[in-house]
C-alpha positions in Angstrom: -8.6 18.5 10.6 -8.4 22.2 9.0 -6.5 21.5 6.0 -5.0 19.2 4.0 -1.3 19.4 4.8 -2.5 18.0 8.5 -3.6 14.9 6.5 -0.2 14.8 4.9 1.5 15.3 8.0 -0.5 12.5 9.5 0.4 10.4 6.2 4.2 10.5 7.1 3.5 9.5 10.5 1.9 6.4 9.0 4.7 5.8 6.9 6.9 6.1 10.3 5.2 3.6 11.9 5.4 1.1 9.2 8.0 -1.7 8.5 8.9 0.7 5.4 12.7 1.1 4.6 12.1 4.3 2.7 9.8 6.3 0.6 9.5 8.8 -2.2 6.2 10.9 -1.6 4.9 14.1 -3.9 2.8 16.0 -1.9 0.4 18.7 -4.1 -1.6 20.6 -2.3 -4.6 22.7 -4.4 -5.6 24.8 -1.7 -6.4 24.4 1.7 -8.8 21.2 1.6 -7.9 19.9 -1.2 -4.6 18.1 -2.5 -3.1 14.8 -3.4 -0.2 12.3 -2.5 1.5 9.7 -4.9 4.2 8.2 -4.1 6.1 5.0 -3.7 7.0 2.7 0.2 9.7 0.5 -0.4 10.8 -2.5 2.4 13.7 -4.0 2.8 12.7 -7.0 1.0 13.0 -5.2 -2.3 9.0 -5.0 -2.2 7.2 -1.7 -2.8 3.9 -0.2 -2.3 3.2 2.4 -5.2 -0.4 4.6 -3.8 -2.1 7.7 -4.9 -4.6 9.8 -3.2 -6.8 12.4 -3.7 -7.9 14.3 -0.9 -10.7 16.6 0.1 -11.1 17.9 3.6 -15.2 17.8 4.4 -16.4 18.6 7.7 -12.7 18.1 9.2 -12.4 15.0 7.9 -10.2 13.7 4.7 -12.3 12.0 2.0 -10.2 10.2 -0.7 -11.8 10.9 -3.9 -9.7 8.9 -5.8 -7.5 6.3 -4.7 -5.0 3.3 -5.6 -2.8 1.2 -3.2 -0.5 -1.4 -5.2 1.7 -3.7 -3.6 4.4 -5.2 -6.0 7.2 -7.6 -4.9 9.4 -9.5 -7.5 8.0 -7.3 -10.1 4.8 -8.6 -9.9 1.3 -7.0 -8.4 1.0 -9.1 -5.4 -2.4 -6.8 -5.0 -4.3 -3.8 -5.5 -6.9 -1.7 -4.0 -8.5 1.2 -6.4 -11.9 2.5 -6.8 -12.0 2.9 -10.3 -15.5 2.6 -11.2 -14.8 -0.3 -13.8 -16.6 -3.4 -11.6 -19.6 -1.6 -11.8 -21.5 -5.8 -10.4 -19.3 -6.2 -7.1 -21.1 -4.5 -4.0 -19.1 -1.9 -2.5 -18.8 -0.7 -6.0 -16.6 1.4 -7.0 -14.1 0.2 -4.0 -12.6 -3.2 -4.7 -9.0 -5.6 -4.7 -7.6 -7.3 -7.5 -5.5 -10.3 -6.0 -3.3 -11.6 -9.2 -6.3 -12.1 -12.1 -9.5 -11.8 -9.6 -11.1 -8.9 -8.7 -13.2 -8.6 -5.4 -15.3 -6.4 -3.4 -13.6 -4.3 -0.5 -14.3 -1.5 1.3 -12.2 1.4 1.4 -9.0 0.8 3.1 -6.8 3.3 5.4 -3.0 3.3 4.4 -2.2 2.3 7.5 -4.7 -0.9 7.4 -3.1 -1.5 3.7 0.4 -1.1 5.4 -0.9 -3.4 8.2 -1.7 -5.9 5.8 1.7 -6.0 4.1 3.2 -6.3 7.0 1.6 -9.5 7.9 2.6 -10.7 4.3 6.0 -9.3 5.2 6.1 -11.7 8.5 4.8 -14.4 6.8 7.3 -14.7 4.1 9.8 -14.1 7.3 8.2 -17.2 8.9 8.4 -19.0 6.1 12.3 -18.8 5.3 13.2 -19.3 8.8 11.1 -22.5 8.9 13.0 -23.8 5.9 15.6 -26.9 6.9 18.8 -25.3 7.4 20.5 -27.6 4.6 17.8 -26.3 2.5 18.8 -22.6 3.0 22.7 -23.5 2.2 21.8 -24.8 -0.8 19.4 -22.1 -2.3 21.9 -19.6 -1.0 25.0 -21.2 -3.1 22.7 -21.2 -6.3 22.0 -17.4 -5.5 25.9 -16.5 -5.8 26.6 -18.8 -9.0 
């Protein structure tokens, strides 16, 4: 990789790929190896992923400096991956997930693994409302239009 807007370009591939409905991206570039991306994937379950990275280009390679990945659905952080170096006590340090009120070690993730893995969640919530008992369904959905 020469420069950074081949990592961006790469970035909206990623986004292609993914089960993502549509997405709001700022792109700032600093010069040629060095720029960042914040922006916001949204799916069409109403669920979004909000992420910001910094990047560096080092011996053709991007390196995230700084990064965050936050999933929220309903609202609500479903998870988050930053590396923020406030867990100083978790290996991996500073990379790590909070998962509702916990916080564990992680390694750094890719977007695409983090897009991966909302997928899955995406497919599993899928799963589970079309495993529901059909009179079940009815009924939520009548409550849903009062």
């Amino acid at each position: 990789m020469r420069d950074v807007t081949q990592y961006f370009d790469l970035v909206a591939k990623i986004i292609e790929l993914s089960p993502a409905v549509e997405e709001e991206l700022d792109l700032e570039q600093f010069d040629h190896k060095r720029g960042m991306i914040e922006g916001a994937i949204h799916f069409a379950d109403g669920s979004r992923l909000e992420f910001t990275e910094r990047i560096i280009i080092e011996n053709a390679r991007p390196v995230k400096r700084d990064y965050r990945y936050q999933y929220v659905c309903d609202q609500r952080a479903v998870f988050r991956y930053d590396n923020a170096p406030h867990h100083p006590r978790l290996p991996n340090f500073p990379h790590h997930k909070h998962i509702g009120r916990r916080t564990v070690s992680a390694i750094e993730p890719l977007l695409k693994d983090v897009l991966c893995e909302i997928a899955e969640l995406l497919n599993e919530a899928s799963d589970q409302s079309s495993t529901l008992p059909r009179r079940s369904r009815q009924k939520t959905g009548r409550k849903a239009k009062q």
